[in-house]
mmCIF file of the N, C-alpha and C atoms, coordinates in Angstrom:
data_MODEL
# 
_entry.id   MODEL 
# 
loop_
_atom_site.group_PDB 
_atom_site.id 
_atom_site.type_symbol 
_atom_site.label_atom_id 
_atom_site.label_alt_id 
_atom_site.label_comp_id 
_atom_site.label_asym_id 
_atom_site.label_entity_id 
_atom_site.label_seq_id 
_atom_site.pdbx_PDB_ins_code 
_atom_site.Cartn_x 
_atom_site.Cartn_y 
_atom_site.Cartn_z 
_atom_site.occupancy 
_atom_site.B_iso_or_equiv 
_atom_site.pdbx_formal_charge 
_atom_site.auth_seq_id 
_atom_site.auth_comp_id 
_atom_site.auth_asym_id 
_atom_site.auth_atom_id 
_atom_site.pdbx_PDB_model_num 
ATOM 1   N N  . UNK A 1 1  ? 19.657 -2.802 -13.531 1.00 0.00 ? 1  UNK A N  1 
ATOM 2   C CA . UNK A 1 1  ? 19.483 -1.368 -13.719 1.00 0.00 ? 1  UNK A CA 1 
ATOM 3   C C  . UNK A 1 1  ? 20.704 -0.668 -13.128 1.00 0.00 ? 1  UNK A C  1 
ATOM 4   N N  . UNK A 1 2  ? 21.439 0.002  -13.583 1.00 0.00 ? 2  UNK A N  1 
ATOM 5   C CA . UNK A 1 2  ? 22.393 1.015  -13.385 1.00 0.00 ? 2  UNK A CA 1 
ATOM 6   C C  . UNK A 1 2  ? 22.038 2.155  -12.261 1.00 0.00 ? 2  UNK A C  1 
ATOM 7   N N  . UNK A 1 3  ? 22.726 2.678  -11.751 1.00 0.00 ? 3  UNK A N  1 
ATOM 8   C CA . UNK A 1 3  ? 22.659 3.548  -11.101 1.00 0.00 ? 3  UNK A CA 1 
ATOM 9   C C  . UNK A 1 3  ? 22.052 4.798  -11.317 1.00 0.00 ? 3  UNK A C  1 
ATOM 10  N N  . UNK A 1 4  ? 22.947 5.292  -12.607 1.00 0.00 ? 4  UNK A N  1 
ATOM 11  C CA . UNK A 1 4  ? 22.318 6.253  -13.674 1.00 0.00 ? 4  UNK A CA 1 
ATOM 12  C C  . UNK A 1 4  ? 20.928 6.854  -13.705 1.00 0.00 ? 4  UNK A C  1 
ATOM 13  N N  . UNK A 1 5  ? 20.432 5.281  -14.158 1.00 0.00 ? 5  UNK A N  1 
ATOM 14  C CA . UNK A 1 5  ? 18.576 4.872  -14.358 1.00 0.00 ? 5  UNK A CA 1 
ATOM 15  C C  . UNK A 1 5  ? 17.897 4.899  -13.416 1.00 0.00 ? 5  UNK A C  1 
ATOM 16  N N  . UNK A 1 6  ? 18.355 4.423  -12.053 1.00 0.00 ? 6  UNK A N  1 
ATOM 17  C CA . UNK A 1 6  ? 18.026 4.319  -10.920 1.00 0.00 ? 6  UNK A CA 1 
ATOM 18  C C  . UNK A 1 6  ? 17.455 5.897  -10.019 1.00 0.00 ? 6  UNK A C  1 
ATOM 19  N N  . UNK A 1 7  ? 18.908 6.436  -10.255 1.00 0.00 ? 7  UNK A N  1 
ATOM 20  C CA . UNK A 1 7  ? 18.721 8.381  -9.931  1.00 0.00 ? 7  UNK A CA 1 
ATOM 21  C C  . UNK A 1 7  ? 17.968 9.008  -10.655 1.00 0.00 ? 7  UNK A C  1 
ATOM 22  N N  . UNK A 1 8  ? 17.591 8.806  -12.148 1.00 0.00 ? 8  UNK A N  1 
ATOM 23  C CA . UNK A 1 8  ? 16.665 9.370  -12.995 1.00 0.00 ? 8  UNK A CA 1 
ATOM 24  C C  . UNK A 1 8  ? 15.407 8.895  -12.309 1.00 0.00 ? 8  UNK A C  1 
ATOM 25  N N  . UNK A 1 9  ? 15.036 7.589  -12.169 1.00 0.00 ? 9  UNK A N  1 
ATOM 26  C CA . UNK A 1 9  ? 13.702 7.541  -11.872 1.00 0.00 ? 9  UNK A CA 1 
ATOM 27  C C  . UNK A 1 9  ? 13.208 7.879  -10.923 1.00 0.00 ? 9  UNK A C  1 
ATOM 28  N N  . UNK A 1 10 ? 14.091 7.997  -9.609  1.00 0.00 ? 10 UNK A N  1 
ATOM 29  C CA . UNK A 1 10 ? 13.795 8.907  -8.321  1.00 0.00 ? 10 UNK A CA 1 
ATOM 30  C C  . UNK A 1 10 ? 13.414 10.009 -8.632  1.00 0.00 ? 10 UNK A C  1 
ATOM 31  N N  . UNK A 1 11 ? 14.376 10.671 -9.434  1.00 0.00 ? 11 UNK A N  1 
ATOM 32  C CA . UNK A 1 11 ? 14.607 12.198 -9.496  1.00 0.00 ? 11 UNK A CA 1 
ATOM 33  C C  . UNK A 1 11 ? 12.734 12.850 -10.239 1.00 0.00 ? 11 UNK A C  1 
ATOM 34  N N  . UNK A 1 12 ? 12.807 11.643 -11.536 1.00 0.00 ? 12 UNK A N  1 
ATOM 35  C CA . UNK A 1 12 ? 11.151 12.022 -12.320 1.00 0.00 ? 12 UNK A CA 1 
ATOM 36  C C  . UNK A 1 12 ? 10.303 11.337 -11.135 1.00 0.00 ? 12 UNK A C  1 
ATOM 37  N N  . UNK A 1 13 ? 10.159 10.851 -10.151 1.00 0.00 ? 13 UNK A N  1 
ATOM 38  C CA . UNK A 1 13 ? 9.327  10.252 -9.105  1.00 0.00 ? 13 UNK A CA 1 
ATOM 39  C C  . UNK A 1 13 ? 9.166  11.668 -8.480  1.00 0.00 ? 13 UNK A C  1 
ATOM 40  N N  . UNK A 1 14 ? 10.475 12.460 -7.812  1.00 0.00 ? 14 UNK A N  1 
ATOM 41  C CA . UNK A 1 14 ? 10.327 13.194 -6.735  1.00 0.00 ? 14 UNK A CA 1 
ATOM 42  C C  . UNK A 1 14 ? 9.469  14.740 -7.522  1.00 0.00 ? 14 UNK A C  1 
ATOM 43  N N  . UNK A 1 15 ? 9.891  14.584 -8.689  1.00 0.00 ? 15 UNK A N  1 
ATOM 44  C CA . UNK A 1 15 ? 9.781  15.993 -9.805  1.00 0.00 ? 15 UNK A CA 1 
ATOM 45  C C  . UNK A 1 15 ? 7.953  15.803 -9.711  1.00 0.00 ? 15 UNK A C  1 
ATOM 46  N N  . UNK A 1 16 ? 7.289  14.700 -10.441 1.00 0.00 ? 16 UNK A N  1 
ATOM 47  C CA . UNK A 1 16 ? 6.133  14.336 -10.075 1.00 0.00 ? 16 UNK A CA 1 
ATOM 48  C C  . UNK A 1 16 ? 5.559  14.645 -8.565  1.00 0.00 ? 16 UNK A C  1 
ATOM 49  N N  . UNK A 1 17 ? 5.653  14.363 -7.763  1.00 0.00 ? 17 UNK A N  1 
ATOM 50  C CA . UNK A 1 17 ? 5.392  14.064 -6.336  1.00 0.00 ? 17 UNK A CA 1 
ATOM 51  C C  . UNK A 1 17 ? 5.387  15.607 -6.451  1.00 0.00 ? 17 UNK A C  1 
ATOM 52  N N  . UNK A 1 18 ? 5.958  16.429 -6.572  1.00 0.00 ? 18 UNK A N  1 
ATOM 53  C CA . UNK A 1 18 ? 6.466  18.108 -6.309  1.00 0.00 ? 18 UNK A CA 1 
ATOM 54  C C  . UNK A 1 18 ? 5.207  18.548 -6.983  1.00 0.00 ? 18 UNK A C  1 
ATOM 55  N N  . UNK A 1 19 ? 5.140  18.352 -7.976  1.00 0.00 ? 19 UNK A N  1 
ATOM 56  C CA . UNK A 1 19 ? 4.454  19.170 -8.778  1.00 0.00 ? 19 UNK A CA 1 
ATOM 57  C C  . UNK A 1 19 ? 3.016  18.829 -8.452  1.00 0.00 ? 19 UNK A C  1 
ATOM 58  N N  . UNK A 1 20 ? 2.612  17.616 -8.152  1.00 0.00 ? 20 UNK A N  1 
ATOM 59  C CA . UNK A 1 20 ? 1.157  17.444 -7.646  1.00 0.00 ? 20 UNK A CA 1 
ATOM 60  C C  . UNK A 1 20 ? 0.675  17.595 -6.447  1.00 0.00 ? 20 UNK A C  1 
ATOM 61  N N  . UNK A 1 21 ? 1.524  18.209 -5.962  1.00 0.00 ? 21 UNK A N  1 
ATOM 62  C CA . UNK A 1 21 ? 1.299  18.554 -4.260  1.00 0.00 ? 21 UNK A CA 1 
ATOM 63  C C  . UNK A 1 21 ? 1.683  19.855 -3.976  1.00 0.00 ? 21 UNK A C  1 
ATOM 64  N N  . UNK A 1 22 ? 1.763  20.786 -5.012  1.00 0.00 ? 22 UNK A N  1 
ATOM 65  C CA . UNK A 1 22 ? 2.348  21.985 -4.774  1.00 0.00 ? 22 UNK A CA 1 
ATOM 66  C C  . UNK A 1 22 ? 1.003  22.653 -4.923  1.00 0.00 ? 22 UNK A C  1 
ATOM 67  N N  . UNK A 1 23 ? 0.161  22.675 -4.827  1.00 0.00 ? 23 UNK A N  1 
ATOM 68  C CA . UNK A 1 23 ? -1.006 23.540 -5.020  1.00 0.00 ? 23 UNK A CA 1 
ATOM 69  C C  . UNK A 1 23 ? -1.639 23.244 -3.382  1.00 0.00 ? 23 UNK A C  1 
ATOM 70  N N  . UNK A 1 24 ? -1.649 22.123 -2.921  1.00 0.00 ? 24 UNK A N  1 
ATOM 71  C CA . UNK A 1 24 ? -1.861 21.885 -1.308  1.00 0.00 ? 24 UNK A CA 1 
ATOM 72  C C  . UNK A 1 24 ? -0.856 23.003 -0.815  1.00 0.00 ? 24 UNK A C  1 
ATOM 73  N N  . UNK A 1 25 ? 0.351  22.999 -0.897  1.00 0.00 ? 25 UNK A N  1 
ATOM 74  C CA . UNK A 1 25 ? 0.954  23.487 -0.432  1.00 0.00 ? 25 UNK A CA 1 
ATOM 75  C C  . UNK A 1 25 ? 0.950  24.919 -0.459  1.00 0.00 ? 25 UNK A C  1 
ATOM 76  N N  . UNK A 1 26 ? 0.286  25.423 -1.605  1.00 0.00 ? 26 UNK A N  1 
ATOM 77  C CA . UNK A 1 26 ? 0.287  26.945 -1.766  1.00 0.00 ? 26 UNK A CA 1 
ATOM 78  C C  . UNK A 1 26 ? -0.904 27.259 -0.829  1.00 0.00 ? 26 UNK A C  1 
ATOM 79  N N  . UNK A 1 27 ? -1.839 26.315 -0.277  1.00 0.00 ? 27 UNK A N  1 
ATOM 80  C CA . UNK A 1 27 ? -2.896 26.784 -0.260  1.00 0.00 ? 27 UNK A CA 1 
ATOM 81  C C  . UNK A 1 27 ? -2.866 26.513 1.592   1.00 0.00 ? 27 UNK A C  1 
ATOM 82  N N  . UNK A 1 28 ? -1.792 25.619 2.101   1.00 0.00 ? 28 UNK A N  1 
ATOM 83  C CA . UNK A 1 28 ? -1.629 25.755 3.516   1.00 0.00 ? 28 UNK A CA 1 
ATOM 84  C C  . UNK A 1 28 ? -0.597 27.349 3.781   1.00 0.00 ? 28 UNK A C  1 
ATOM 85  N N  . UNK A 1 29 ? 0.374  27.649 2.298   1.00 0.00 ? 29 UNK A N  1 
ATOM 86  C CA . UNK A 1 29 ? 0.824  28.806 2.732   1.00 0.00 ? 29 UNK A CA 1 
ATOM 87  C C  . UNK A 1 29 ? -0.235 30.161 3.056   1.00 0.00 ? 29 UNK A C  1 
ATOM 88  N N  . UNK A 1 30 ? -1.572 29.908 2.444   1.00 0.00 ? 30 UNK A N  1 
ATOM 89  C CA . UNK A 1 30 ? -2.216 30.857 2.751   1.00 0.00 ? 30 UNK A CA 1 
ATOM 90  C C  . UNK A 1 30 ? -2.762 31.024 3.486   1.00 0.00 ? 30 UNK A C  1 
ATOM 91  N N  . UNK A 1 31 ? -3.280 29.884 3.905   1.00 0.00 ? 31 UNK A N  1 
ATOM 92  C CA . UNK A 1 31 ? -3.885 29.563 5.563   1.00 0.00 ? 31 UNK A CA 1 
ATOM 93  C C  . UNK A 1 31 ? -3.260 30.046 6.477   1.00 0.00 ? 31 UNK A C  1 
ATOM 94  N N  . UNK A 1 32 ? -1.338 29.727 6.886   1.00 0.00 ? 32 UNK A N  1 
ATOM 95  C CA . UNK A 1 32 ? -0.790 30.081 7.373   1.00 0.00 ? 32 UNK A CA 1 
ATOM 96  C C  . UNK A 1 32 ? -0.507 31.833 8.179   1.00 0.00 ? 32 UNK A C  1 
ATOM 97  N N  . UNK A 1 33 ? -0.055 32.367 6.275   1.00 0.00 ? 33 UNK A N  1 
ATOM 98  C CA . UNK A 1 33 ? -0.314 33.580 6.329   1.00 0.00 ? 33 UNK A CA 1 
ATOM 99  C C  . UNK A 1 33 ? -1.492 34.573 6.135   1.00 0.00 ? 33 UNK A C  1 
ATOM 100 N N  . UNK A 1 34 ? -2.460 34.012 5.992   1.00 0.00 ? 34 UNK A N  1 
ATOM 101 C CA . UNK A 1 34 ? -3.656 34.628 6.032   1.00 0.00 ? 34 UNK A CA 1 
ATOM 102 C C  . UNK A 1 34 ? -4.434 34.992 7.472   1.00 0.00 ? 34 UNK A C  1 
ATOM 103 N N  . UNK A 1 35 ? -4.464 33.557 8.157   1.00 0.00 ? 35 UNK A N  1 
ATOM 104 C CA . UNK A 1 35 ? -5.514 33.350 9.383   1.00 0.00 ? 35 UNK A CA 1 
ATOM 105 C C  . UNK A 1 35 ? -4.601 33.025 10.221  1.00 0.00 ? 35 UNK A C  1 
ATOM 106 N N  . UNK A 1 36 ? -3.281 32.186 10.324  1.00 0.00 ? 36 UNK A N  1 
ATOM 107 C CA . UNK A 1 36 ? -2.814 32.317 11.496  1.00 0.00 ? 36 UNK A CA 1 
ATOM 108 C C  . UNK A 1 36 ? -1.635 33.360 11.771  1.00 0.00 ? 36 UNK A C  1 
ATOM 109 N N  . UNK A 1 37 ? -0.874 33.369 10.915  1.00 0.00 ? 37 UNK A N  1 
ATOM 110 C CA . UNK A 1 37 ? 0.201  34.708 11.536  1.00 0.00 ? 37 UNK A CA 1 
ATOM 111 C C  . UNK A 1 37 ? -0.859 36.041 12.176  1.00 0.00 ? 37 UNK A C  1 
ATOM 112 N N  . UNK A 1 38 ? -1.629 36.651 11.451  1.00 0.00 ? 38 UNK A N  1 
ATOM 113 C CA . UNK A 1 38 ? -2.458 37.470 12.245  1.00 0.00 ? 38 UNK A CA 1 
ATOM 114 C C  . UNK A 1 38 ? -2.675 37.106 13.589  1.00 0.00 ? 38 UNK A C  1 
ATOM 115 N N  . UNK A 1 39 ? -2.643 36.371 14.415  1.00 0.00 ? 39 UNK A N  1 
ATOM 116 C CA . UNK A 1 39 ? -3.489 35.795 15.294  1.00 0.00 ? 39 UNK A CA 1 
ATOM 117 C C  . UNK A 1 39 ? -1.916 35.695 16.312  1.00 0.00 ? 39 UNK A C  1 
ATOM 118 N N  . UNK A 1 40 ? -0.788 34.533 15.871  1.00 0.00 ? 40 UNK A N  1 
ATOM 119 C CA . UNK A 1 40 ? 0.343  34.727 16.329  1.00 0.00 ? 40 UNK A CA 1 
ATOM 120 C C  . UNK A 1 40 ? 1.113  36.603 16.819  1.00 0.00 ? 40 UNK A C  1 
ATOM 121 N N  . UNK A 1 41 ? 1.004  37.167 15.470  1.00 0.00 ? 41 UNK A N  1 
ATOM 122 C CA . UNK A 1 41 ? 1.587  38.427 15.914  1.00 0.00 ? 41 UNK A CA 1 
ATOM 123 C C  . UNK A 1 41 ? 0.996  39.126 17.111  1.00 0.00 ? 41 UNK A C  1 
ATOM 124 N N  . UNK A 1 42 ? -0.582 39.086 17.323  1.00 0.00 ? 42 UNK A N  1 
ATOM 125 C CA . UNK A 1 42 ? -1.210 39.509 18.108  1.00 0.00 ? 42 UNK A CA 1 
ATOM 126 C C  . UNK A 1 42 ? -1.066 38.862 19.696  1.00 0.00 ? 42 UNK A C  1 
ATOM 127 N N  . UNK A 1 43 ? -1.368 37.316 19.567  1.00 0.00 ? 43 UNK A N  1 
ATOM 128 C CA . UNK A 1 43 ? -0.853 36.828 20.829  1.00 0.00 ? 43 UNK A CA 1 
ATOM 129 C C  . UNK A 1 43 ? 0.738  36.687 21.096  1.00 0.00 ? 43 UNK A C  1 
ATOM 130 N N  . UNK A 1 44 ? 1.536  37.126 20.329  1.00 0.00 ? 44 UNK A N  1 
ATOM 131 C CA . UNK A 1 44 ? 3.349  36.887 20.839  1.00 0.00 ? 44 UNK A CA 1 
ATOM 132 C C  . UNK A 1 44 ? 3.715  38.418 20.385  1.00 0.00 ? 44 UNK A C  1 
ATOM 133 N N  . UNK A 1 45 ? 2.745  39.359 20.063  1.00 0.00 ? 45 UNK A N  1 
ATOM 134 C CA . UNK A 1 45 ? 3.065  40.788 20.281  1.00 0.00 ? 45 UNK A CA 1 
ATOM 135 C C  . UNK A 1 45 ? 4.434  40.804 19.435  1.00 0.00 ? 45 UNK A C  1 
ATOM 136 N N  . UNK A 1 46 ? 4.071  40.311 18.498  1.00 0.00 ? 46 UNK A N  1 
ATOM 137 C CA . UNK A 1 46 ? 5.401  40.285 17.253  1.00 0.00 ? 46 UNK A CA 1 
ATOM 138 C C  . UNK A 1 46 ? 5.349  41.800 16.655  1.00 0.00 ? 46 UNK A C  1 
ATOM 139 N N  . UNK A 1 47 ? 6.665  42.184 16.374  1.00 0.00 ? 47 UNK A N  1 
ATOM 140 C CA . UNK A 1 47 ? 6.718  43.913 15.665  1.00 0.00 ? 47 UNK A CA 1 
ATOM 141 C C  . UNK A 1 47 ? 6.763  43.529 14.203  1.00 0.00 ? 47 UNK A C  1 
ATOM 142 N N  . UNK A 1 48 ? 6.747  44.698 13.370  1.00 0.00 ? 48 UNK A N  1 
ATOM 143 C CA . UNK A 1 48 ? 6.867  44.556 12.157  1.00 0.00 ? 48 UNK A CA 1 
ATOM 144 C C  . UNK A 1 48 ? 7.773  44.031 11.462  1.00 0.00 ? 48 UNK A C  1 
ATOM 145 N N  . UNK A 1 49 ? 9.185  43.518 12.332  1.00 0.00 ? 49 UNK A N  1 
ATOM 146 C CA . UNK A 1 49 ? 10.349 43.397 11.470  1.00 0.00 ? 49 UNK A CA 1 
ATOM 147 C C  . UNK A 1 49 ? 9.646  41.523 11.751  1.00 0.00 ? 49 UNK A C  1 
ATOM 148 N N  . UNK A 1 50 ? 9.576  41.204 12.534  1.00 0.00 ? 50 UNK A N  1 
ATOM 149 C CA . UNK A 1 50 ? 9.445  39.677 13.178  1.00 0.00 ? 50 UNK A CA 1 
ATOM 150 C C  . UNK A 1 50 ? 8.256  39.377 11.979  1.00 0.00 ? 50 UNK A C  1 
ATOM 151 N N  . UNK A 1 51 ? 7.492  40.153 12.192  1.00 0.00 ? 51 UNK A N  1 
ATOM 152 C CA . UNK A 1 51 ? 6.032  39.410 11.392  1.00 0.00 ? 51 UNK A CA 1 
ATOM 153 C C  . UNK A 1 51 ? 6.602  39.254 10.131  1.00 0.00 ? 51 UNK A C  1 
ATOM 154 N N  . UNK A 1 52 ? 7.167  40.469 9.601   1.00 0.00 ? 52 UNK A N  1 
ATOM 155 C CA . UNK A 1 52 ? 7.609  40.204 8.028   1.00 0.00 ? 52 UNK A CA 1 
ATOM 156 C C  . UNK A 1 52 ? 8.310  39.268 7.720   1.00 0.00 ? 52 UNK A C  1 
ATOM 157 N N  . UNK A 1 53 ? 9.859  38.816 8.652   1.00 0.00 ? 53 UNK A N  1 
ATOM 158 C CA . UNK A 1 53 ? 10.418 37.731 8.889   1.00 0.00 ? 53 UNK A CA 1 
ATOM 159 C C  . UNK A 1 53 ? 9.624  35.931 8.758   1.00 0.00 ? 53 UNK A C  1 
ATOM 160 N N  . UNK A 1 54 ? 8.694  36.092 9.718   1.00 0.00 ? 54 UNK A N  1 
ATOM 161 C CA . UNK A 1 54 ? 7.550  34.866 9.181   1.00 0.00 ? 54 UNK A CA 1 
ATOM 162 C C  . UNK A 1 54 ? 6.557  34.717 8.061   1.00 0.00 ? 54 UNK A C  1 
ATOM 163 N N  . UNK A 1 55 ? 6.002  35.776 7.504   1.00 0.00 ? 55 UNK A N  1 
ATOM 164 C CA . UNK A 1 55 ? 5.390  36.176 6.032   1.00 0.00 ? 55 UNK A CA 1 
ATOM 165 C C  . UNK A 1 55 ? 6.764  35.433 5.019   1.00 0.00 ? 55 UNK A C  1 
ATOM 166 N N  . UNK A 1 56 ? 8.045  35.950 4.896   1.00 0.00 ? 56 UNK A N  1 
ATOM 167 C CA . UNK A 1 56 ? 8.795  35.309 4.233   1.00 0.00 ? 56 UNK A CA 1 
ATOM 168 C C  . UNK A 1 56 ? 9.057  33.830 3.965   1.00 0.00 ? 56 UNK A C  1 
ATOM 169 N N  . UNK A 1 57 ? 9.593  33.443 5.358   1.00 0.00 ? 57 UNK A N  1 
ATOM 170 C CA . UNK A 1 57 ? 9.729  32.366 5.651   1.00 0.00 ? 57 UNK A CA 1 
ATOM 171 C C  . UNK A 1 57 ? 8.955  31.507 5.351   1.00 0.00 ? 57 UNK A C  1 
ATOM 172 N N  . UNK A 1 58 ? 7.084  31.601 5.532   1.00 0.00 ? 58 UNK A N  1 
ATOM 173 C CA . UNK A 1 58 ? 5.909  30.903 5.303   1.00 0.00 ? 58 UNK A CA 1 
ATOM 174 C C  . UNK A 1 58 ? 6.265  30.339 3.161   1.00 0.00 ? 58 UNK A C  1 
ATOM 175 N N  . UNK A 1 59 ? 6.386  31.907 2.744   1.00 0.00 ? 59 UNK A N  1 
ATOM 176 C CA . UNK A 1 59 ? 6.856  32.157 1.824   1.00 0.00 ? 59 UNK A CA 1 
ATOM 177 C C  . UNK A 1 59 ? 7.431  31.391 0.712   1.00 0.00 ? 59 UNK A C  1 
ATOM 178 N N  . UNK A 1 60 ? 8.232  30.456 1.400   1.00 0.00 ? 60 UNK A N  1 
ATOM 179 C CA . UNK A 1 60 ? 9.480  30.059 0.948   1.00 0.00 ? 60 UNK A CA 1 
ATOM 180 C C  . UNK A 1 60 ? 9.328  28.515 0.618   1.00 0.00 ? 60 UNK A C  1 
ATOM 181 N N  . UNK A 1 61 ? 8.573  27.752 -0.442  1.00 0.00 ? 61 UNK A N  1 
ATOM 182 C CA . UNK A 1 61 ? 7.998  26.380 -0.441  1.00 0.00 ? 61 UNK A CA 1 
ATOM 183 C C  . UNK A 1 61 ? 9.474  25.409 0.077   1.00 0.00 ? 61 UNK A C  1 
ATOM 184 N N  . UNK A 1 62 ? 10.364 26.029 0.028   1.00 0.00 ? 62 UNK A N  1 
ATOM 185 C CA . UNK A 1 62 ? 11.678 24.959 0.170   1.00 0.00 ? 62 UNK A CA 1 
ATOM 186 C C  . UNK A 1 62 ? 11.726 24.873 1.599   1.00 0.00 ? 62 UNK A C  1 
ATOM 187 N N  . UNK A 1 63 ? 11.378 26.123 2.466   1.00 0.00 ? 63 UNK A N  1 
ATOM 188 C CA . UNK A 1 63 ? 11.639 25.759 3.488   1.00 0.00 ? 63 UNK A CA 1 
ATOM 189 C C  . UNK A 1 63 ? 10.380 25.608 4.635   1.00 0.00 ? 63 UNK A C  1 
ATOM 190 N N  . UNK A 1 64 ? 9.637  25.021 4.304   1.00 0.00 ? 64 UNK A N  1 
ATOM 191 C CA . UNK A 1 64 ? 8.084  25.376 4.710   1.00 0.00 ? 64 UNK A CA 1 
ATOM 192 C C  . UNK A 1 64 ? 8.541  24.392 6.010   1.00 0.00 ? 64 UNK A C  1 
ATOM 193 N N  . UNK A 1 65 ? 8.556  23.103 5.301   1.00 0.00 ? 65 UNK A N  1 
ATOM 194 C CA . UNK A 1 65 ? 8.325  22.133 6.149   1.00 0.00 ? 65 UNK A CA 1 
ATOM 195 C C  . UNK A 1 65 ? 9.909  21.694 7.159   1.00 0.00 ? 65 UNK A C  1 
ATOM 196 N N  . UNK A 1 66 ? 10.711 22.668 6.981   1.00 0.00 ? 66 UNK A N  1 
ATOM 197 C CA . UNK A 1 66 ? 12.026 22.641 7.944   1.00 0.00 ? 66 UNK A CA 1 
ATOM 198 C C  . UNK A 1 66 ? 11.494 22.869 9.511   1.00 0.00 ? 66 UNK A C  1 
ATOM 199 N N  . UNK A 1 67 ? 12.329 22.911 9.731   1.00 0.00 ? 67 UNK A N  1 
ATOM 200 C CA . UNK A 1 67 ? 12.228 23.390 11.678  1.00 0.00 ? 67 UNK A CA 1 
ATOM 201 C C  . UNK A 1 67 ? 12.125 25.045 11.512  1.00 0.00 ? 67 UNK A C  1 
ATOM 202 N N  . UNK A 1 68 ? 11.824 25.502 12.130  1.00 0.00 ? 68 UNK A N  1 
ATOM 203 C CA . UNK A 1 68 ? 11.499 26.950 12.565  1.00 0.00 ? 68 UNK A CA 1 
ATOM 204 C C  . UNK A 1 68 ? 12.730 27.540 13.011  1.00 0.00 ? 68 UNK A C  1 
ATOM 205 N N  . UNK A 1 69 ? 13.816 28.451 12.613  1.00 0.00 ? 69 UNK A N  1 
ATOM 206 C CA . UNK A 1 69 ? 15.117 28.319 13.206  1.00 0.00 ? 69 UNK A CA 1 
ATOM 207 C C  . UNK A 1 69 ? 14.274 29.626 14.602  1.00 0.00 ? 69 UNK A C  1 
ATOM 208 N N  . UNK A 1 70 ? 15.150 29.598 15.718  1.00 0.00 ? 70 UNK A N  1 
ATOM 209 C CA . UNK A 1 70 ? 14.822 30.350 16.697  1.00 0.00 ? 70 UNK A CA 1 
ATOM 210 C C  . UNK A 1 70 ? 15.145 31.963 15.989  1.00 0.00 ? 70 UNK A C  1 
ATOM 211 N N  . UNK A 1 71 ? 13.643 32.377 16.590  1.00 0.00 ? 71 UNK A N  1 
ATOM 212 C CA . UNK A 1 71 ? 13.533 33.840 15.547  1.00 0.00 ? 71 UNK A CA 1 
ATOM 213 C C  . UNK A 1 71 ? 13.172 34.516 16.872  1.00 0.00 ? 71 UNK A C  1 
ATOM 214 N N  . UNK A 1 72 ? 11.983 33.982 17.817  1.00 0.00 ? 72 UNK A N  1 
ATOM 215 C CA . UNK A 1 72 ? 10.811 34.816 18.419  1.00 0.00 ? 72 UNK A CA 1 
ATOM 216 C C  . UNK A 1 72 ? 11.441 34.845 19.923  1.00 0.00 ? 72 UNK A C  1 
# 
């Protein structure tokens, strides 16, 4: 098998994998921003610019599962 063939079948592996796990994922973004940012802003006394900042970020399926860059 070629290389070529090799990167294609990852690539339709990872494309698959994405797409059947993206509905979990929409649905921890809501958890997130639903029940816990409320709860965070309140105990870390976050202002409106900060909270909106994490609403985004939560937001953002590419960067969900990154590190948290220092915000707070």
């Amino acid at each position: 098998m070629d290389i070529h063939s090799l990167l294609r079948t990852n690539c339709e592996n990872l494309i698959e994998q994405y797409n059947s796990n993206l509905d979990v994922v929409h649905a921890l973004q809501a958890t997130f921003t639903d029940e816990i940012l409320p709860d965070l802003q309140q105990e870390l006394q976050l202002d409106d610019e900060s909270t909106q900042w994490a609403r985004d970020w939560l937001q953002d399926t590419g960067k969900l599962f990154n590190p948290i860059p220092h915000r707070f």
